[in-house]
C-alpha positions as CSV (number, residue, x, y, z in Angstrom):
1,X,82.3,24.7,-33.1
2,X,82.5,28.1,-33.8
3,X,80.3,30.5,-31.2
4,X,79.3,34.1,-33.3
5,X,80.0,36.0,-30.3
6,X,78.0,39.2,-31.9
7,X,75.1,37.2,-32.5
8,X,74.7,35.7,-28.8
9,X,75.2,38.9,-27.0
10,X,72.1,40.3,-29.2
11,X,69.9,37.5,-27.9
12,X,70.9,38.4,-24.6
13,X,70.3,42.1,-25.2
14,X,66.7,41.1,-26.5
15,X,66.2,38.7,-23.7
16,X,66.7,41.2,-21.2
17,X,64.5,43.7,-22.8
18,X,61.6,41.3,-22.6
19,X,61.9,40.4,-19.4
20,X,62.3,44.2,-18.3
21,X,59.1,44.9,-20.3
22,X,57.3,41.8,-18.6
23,X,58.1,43.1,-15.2
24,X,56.7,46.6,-15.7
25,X,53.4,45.3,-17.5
26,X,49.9,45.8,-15.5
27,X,49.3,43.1,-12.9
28,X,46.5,40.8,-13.8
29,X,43.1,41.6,-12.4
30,X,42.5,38.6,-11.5
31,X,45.7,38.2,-9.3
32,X,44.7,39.2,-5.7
33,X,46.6,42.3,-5.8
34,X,45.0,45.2,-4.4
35,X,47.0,47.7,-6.9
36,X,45.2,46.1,-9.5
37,X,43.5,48.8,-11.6
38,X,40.5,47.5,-13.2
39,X,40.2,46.2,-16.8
40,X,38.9,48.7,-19.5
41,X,35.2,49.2,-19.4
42,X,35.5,47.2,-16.0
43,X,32.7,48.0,-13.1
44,X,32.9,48.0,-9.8
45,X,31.7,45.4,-7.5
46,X,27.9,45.6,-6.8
47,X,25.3,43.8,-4.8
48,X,21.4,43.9,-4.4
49,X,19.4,44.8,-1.5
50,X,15.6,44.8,-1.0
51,X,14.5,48.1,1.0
52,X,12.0,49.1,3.4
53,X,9.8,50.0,0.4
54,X,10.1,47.2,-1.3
55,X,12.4,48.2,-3.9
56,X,15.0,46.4,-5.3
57,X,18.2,48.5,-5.2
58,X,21.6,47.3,-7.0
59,X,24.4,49.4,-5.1
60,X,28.0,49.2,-4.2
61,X,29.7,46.2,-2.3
62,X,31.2,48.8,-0.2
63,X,29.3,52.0,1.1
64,X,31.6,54.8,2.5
65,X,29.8,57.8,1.1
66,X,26.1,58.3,1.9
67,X,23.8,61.4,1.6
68,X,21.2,61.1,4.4
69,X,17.8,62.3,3.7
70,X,14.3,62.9,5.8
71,X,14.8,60.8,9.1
72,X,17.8,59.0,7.9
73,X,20.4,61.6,9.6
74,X,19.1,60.5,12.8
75,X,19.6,56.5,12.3
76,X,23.2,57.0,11.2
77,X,23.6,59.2,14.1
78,X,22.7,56.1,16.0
79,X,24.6,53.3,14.1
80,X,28.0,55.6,14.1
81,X,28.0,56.5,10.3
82,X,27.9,60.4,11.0
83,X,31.5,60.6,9.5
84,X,30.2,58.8,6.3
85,X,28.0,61.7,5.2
86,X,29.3,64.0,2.3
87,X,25.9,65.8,1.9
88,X,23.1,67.1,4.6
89,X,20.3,68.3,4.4
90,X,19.9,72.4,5.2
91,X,17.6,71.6,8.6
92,X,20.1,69.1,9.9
93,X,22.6,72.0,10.8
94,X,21.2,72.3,14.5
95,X,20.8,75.1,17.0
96,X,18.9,73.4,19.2
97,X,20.6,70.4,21.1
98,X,16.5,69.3,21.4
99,X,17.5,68.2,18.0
100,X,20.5,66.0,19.3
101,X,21.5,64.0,16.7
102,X,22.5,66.4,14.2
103,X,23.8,69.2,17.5
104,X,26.5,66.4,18.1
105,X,27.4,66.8,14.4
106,X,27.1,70.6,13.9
107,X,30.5,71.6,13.3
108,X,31.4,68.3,10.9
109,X,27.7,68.6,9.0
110,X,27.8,72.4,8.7
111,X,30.9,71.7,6.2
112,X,28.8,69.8,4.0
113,X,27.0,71.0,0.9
114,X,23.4,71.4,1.4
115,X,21.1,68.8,-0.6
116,X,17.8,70.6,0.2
117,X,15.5,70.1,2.5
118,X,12.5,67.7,3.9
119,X,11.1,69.7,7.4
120,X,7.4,71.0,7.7
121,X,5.6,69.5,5.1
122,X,8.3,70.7,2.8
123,X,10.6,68.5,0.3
124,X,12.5,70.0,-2.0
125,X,16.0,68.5,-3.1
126,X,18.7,69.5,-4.6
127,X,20.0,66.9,-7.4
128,X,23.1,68.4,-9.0
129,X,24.0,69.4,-5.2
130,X,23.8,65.6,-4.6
131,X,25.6,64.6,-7.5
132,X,28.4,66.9,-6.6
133,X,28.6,65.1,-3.4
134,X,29.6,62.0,-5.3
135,X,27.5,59.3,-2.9
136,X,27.4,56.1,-3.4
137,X,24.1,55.9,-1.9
138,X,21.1,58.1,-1.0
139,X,19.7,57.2,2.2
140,X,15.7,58.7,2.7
141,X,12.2,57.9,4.3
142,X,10.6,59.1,1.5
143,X,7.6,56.9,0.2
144,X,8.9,54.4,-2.8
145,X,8.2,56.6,-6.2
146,X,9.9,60.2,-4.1
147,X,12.7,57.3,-4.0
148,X,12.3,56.5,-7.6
149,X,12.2,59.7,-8.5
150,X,16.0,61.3,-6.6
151,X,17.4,57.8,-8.3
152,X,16.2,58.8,-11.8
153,X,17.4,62.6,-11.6
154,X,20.5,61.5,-9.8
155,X,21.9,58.3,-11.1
156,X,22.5,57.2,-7.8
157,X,21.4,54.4,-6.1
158,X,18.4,55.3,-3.5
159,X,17.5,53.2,-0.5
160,X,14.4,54.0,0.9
161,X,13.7,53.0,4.5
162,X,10.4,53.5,7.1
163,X,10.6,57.0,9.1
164,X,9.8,54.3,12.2
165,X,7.5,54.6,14.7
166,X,9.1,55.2,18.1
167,X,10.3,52.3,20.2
168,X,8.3,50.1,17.1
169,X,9.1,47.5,14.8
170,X,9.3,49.6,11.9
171,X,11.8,51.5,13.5
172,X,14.2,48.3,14.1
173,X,13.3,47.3,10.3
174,X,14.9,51.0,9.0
175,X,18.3,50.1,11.2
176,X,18.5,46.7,10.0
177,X,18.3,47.4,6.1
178,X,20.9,50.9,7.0
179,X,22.9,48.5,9.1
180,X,22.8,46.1,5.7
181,X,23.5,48.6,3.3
182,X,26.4,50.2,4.8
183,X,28.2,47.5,6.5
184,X,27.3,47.9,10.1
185,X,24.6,45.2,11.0
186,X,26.5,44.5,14.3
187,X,25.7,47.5,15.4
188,X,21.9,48.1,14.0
189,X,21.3,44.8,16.2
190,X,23.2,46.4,19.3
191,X,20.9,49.3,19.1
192,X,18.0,47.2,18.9
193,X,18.9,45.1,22.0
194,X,19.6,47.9,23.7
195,X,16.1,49.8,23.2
196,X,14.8,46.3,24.2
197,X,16.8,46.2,27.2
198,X,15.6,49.6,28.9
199,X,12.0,48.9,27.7
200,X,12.0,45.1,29.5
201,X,13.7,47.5,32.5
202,X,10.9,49.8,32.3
203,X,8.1,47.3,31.9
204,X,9.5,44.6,34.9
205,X,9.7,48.0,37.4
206,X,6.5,49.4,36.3
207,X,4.4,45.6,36.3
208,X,2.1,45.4,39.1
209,X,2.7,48.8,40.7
210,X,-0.7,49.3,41.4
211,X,-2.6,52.7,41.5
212,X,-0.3,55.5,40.5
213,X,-0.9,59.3,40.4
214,X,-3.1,60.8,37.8
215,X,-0.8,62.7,35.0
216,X,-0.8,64.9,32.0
217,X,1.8,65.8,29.3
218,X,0.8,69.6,28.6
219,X,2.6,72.6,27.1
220,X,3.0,69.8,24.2
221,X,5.2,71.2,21.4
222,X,3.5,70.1,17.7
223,X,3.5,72.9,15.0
224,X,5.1,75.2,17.8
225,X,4.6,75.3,21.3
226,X,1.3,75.4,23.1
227,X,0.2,76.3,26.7
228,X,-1.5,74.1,29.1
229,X,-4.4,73.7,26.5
230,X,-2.0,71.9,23.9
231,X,-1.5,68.2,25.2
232,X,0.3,65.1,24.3
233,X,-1.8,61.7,23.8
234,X,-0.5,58.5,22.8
235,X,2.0,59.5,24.6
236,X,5.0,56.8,24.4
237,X,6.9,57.9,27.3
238,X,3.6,57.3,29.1
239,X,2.3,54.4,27.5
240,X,5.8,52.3,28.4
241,X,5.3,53.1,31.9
242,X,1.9,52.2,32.3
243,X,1.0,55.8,33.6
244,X,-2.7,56.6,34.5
245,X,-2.9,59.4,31.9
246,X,-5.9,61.3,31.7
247,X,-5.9,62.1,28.2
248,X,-6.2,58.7,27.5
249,X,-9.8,59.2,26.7
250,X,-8.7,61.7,24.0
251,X,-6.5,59.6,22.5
252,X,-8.8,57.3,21.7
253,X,-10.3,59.8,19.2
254,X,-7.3,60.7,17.1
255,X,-3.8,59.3,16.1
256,X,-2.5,62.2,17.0
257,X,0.5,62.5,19.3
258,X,-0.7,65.8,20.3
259,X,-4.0,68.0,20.1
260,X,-5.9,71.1,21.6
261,X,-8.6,70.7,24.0
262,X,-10.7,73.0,26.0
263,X,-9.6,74.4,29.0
264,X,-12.6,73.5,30.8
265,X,-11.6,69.5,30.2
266,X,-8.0,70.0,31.7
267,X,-10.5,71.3,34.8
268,X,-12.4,67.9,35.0
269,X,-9.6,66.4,34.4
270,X,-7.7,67.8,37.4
271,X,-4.3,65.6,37.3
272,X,-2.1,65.3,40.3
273,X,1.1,65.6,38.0
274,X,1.5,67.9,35.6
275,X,4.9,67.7,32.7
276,X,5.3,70.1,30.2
277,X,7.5,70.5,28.0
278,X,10.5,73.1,28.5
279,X,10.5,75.2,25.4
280,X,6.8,75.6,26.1
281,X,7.7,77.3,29.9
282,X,8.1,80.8,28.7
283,X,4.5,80.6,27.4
284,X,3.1,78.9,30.1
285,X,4.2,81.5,32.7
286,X,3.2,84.1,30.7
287,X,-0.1,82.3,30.1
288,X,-0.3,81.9,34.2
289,X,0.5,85.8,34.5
290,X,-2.5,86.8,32.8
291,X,-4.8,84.3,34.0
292,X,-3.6,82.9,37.6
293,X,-7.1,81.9,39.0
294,X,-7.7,79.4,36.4
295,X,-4.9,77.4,37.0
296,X,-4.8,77.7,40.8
297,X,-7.9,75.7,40.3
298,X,-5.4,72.4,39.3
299,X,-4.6,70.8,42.3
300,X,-1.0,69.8,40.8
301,X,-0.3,73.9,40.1
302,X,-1.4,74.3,44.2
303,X,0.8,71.1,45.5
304,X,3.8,71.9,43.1
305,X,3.4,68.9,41.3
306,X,4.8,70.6,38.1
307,X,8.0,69.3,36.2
308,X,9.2,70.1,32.4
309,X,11.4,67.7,30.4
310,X,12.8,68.2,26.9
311,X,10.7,68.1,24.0
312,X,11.2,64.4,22.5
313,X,10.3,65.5,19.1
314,X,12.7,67.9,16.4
315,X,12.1,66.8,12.8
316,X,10.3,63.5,13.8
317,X,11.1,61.9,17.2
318,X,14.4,61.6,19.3
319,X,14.9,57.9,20.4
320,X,17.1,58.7,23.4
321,X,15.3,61.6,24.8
322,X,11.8,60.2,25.3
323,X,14.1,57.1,26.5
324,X,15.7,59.3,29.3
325,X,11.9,61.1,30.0
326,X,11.0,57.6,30.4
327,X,13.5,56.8,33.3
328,X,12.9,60.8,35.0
329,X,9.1,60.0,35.0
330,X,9.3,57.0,36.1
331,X,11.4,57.9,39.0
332,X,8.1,60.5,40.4
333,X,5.6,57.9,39.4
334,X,7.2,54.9,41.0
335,X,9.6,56.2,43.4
336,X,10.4,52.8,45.3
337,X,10.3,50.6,41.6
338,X,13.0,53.3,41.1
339,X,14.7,53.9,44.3
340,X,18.2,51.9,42.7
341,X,17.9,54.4,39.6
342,X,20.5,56.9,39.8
343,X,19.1,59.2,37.3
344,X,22.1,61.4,36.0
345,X,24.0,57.9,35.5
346,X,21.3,56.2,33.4
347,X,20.4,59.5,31.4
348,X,24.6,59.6,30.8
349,X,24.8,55.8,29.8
350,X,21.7,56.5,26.9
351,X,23.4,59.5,26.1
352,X,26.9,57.9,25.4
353,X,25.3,54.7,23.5
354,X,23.3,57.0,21.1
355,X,24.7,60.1,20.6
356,X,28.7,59.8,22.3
357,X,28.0,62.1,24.5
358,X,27.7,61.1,28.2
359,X,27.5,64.4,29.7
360,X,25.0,65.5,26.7
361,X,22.5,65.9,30.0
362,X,24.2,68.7,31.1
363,X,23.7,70.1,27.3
364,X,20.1,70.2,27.7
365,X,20.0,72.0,31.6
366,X,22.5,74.7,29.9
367,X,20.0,75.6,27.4
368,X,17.1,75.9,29.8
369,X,16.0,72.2,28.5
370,X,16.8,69.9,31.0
371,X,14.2,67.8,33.9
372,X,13.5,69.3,37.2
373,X,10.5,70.7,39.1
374,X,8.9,74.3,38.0
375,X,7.2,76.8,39.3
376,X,4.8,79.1,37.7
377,X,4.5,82.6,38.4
378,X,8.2,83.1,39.1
């Protein structure tokens, strides 16, 4: 049999040429290989979450890029997703290490483009700033339709969570749906067990104490600071200690965490301890200046029963600092329930779990806001 050698070497050649063009065709999609671009008119994986609203929210399998909005910037702080933000709001670039969640992040948020704002009474975003920022999700406390709204301007994806209520419920609810949404729910539920682990320390030291001294949170700092006259009620820090507070009797009128009352009150009143807040000191002393006789009348201005501690509330509520206050106080109100409390190493171990910053204590004293005994008239 006679072979056409010209005829077999072109199969061959054409062979060859399939097989070369095989190899360098796209992989299928379907074949497990990550290198595998998507088919055409493809999506990307999605999945459905139920917020704190209410709403039902289809967003990305996989959230790297969040803009945080209202309280939001705070949580992530908290669950470690700090380096996740590609958009801040304006009022989240911090001065003030009072505000300590975003003063850890200053130099890394002060990079970011500014997405508006949502601080004293005021909300106004930005939408094409957000866009630009290329999320995959927008993170807020804003009520449901605010939430509608961004999503409808933006085409991004909004989860709206509660702004929380301190050491409440609520406020584990908001770090369990952010711990869901962007892949950290280990680490939501470490936070939560380890607020519940300091307030069962608090409560089992504080639990049948028995009488304790007669206190008062003055010098309270809402809509700006206040002297003596501006005072705190339903007072947390308080409450979780069991403290005989004697503004309790004012909180029962109001919801308000803090209010103005007359002078005369804070008289009748007379507590043995005194706390005030320490960007509200400057005031105070001046306030003492011009009018020493009326507080010489307080027997806790005449003992020295005065302290300051930082103000736990910067664009809504800390979570560590009234923690911290909450171990400092303690110490002065229950000084043998305390006596194993070394103070600097507890306030260093909150520090570290919420904010990475173990010597974030020292922060505050360098600023003028840190715990210790005062003296007015100095």
């Amino acid at each position: 049999m006679r072979v056409n050698h010209t005829r077999l070497l072109s199969l061959l050649l054409l062979l060859a040429l399939l097989l070369s063009l095989t190899a360098c065709a796209p992989k299928d999609q379907n074949s497990g290989q990550d290198d595998a671009p998507p088919p055409a008119g493809g999506t990307a994986a999605t999945r459905t979450i139920t917020d704190g609203a209410g709403r039902t929210v289809e967003i990305p399998a996989e959230v790297t890029r969040i803009v945080p909005l209202g309280n939001t910037p705070r949580m992530i702080t908290y669950l470690g997703l700090a380096d996740r933000a590609v958009g801040i709001e304006a009022c989240e670039i911090a001065s003030s290490p009072l505000q300590a969640y975003a003063y850890v992040n200053l130099e890394a948020w002060s990079a970011l483009p500014n997405c508006g704002t949502n601080a004293m009474g005021e909300t106004a975003y930005y939408p094409e700033e957000i866009m630009l920022a290329a999320p995959d999700v927008i993170l807020t406390t804003d009520p449901a339709d605010a939430a509608d709204n961004l999503q409808s301007q933006t085409g991004i994806p909004v989860v709206a969570v509660s702004q929380g209520t301190l050491f409440g419920e609520d406020y584990n609810e908001s770090l369990r749906i952010l711990g869901e949404v962007c892949g950290v729910s280990d680490r939501a539920e470490a936070v939560i067990q380890f607020l519940d682990d300091c307030l069962g320390d608090l409560a089992r030291r504080t639990a049948g104490a028995g009488e304790t001294p007669t206190v008062l949170g003055a010098g309270a700092t809402f809509k700006g600071s206040h002297s003596i006259d501006g005072v705190y009620t339903n007072y947390p820090v308080f409450q979780i200690l069991s403290a005989n507070d004697v503004a309790r009797e004012v909180a029962g009128q109001t919801g308000a965490s803090g209010v103005m009352v007359d002078r005369e009150q804070i008289l009748t009143w007379d507590p043995e301890i005194i706390f005030f807040d320490s960007g509200s000191m400057e005031l105070l002393r001046t306030d003492y200046a011009e009018n020493p006789g009326y507080f010489q009348q307080l027997q806790a201005v005449r003992e020295g029963r005065l302290y300051q501690w930082p103000n736990s509330t910067w664009h809504w509520s800390n979570v560590e600092i009234p923690l911290v206050s909450a171990y400092y106080t303690g110490t002065l109100l229950y000084p043998e329930a305390f006596a194993d409390v070394d103070f600097s190493a507890k306030a260093s171990e909150i520090f570290d779990f919420f904010l990475g910053q173990p010597d974030y204590l020292r922060v505050l004293e360098s600023a003028g806001a840190g715990y210790g005994s005062v003296t007015l008239g100095e």
